[in-house]
N, C-alpha and C positions, 0 to 999 in steps of 0.2 A: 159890778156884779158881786155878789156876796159868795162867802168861799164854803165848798159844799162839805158838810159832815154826814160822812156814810154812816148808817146804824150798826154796822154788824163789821169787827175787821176782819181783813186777808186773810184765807187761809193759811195754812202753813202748809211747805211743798213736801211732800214723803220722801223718805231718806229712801234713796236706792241705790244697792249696790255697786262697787266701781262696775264690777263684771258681768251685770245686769244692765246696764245705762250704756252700753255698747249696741248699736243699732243693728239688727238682725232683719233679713228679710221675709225670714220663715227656719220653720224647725224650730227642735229643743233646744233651751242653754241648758247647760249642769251647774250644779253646785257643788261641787266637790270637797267634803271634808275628809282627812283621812280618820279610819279606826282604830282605834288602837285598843281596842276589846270586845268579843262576844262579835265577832264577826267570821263568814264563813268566803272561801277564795271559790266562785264558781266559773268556769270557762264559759265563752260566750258560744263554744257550739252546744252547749244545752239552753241560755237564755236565749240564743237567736237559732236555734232548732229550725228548718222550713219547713219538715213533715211531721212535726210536734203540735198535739193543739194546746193553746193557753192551760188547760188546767193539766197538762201531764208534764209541760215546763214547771209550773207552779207549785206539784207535786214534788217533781225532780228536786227542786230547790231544797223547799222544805224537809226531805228525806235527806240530804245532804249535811243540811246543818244537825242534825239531829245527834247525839250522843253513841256511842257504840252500845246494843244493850236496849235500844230505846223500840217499841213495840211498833210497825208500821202493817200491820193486817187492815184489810179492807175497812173493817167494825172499829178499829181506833182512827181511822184517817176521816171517818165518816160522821165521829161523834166532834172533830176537830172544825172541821167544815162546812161550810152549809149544803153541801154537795149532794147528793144521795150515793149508795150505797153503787149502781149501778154503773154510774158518770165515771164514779173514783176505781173500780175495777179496769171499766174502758184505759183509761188514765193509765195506771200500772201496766197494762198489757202493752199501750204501746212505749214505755219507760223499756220492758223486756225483750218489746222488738228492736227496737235500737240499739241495746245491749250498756242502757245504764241501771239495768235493774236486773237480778240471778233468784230467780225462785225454784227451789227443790223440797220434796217432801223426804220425812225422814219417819220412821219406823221409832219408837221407843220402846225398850225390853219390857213397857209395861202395855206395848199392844196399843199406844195412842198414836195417830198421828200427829206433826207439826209440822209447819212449815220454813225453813230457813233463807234469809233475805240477806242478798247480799247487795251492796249500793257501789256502784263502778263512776268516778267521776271521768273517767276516762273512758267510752267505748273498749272494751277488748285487752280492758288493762286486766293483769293475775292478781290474786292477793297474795303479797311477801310478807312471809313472819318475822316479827320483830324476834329475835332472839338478846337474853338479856346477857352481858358481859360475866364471861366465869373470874369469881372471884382470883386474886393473883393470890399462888403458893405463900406461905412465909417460905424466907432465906433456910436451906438448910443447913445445920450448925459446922465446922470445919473438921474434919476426921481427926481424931486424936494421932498425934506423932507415933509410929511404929518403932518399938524399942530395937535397937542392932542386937543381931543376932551371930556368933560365932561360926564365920564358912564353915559345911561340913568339908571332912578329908577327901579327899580326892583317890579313887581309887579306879586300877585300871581298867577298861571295859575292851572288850571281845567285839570286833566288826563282824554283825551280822551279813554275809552274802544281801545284795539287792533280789529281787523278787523278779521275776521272770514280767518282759512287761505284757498285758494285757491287752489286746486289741482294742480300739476305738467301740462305744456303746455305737449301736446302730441309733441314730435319731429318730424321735416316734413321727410318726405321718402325722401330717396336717388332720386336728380334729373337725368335723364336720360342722358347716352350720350352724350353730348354737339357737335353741329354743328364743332368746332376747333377739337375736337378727333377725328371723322371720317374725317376731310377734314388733319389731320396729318396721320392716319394710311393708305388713299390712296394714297397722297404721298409716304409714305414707300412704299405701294405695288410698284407705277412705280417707282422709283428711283432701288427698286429690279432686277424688270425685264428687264429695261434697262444695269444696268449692268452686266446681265448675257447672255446680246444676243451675246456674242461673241463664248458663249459655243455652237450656232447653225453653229454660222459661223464665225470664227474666223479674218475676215474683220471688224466687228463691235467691235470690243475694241474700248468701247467710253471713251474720259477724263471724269473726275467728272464735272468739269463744264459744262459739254455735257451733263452728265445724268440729270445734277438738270433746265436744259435747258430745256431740251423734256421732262422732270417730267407732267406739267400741260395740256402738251397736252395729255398722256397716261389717267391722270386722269378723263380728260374727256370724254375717251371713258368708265372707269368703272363706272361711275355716268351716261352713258346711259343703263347701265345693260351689259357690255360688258362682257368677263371674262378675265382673265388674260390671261389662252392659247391662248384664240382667240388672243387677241392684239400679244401675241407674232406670231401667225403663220402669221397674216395680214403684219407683220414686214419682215420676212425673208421669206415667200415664195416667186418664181420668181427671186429670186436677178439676175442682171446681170452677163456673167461671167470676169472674168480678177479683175486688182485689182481696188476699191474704190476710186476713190480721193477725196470722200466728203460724208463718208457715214455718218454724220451727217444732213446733206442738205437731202439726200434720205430718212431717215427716216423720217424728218420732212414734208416734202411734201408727204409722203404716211397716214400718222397721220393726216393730213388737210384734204386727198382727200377720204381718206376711213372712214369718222366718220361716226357712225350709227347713222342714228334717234335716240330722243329723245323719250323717254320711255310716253305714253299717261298718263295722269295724272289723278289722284284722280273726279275729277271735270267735266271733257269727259267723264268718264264711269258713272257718276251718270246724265250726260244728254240722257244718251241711254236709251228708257223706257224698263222695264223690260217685257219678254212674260210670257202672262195668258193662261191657257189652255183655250180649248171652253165650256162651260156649259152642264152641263147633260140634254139632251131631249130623250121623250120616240118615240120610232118608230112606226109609222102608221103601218108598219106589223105583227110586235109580239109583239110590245107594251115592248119591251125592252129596259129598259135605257143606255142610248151610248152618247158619246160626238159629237156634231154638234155647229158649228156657227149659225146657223139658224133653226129653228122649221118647220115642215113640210119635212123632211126627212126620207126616211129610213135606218138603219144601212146594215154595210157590210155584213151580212150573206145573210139579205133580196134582196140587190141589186145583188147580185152573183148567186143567184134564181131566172132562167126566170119564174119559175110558181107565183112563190110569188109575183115579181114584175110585172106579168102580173093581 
């Protein structure tokens, strides 16, 4: 039998990796190279996030690598991606409900507003200032040698009598309360009670930076005489139904819009003249003494007496 020539040769087998060519049953392999530039360190509770959706992770991301300085408003993130305008807003609110994302608005002396953004890779982390190293002093130079100088003479001195002794100063009294203790211990109260609003309605699990957020606006309602219950039910009654998507936002505009008057001061109630009763006069009919504004009266038994009073 004649010996067969194939037309076409072997293919040649594809190089595969050692770390690939390991048999897997299912799932991902990785390819791990390490970076050694232009790389950003992100924690995996923002990429594996559970109540995150894909593009507010993605967002997340993206804002993180980004430069100090660098513009992250709705209208640049939007010309960035093929997103709309509206998806990438969703996006950042819930970046701000989780508490990787700080938006506040600011007032400019030229009357504009802005917005400032601040990027948390940590839930409820602060921002620490870097402060730069104070320059070290130069060495100061060594004091010139002080030239000897000739003892003065020694001349005899007169023993003054001692001075009659003094009585002990009376110690001052304990000073009262200090204006910082109480403006600390109402803080604790609302920092308290905001973190316990979730026990009314389990919607409001606020971040910590959320609580110490709406801190000074609770405390303003207890420095008008508010109470704590109050605030809390002025807080959670009404709530809408379904879920929150900013129930940071809701409480703060319910804390603006519901603040009670200011408690009348010291000063207003000593401008109110105080009431005098009327002065004791005797009555032209039995000559009994009774209180009247005016003389020439007669009292109530007399006036209720048609014969008397006739």
């Amino acid at each position: 039998m004649d010996t067969q020539h194939p037309s076409a040769p072997p293919c040649a087998q594809p190089r595969i990796p050692h770390q690939l060519a390991q048999p897997h049953s299912r799932g991902i392999t990785h390819v791990t190279v390490r970076h050694t530039a232009r790389f950003t360190v992100i924690g995996n509770h923002l990429a594996q996030h559970p109540q995150l959706s894909g593009l507010a992770i993605g967002l997340g991301v993206h804002i993180q690598s980004l430069p100090t300085g660098a513009r992250v408003d709705i209208r640049t993130l939007a010309d960035r991606f093929p997103e709309g305008e509206t998806r990438i807003a969703s996006a950042l609110r819930e970046l701000e409900t989780h508490g990787y994302l700080a938006r506040t608005r600011h007032r400019l002396p030229s009357g504009h507003l802005v917005t400032r953004t601040v990027s948390y890779n940590q839930p409820g982390a602060t921002a620490v200032t870097v402060q730069k190293p104070r320059p070290t002093p130069p060495p100061r130079p060594a004091p010139a040698p002080t030239p000897a100088v000739a003892p003065a003479p020694v001349h005899p001195t007169v023993e003054t009598p001692p001075a009659p002794a003094t009585p002990p100063a009376t110690p001052p009294a304990p000073a009262p309360a200090t204006a910082r203790a109480r403006a600390t211990a109402a803080h604790h109260t609302a920092t308290t009670l905001l973190a316990s609003l979730h026990r009314d309605d389990p919607r409001l699990l606020l971040p910590e930076r959320v609580v110490h957020h709406l801190a000074p606006a609770v405390t303003a309602w207890l420095d008008r005489g508010a109470a704590a219950e109050a605030v809390r039910r002025s807080l959670t009654a009404g709530l809408p139904e379904g879920p929150l998507l900013h129930p940071a936002g809701l409480l703060a505009h319910r804390l603006a819009e519901l603040l009670p008057p200011p408690l009348p001061t010291l000063a207003t109630a000593r401008t109110t003249p105080p009431e005098h009763p009327s002065p004791l006069r005797n009555c032209d009919g039995c000559d009994r003494a009774f209180r009247s504004p005016e003389p020439g009266h007669r009292c109530r038994d007399c006036r209720s007496n048609p014969q008397e009073a006739a």
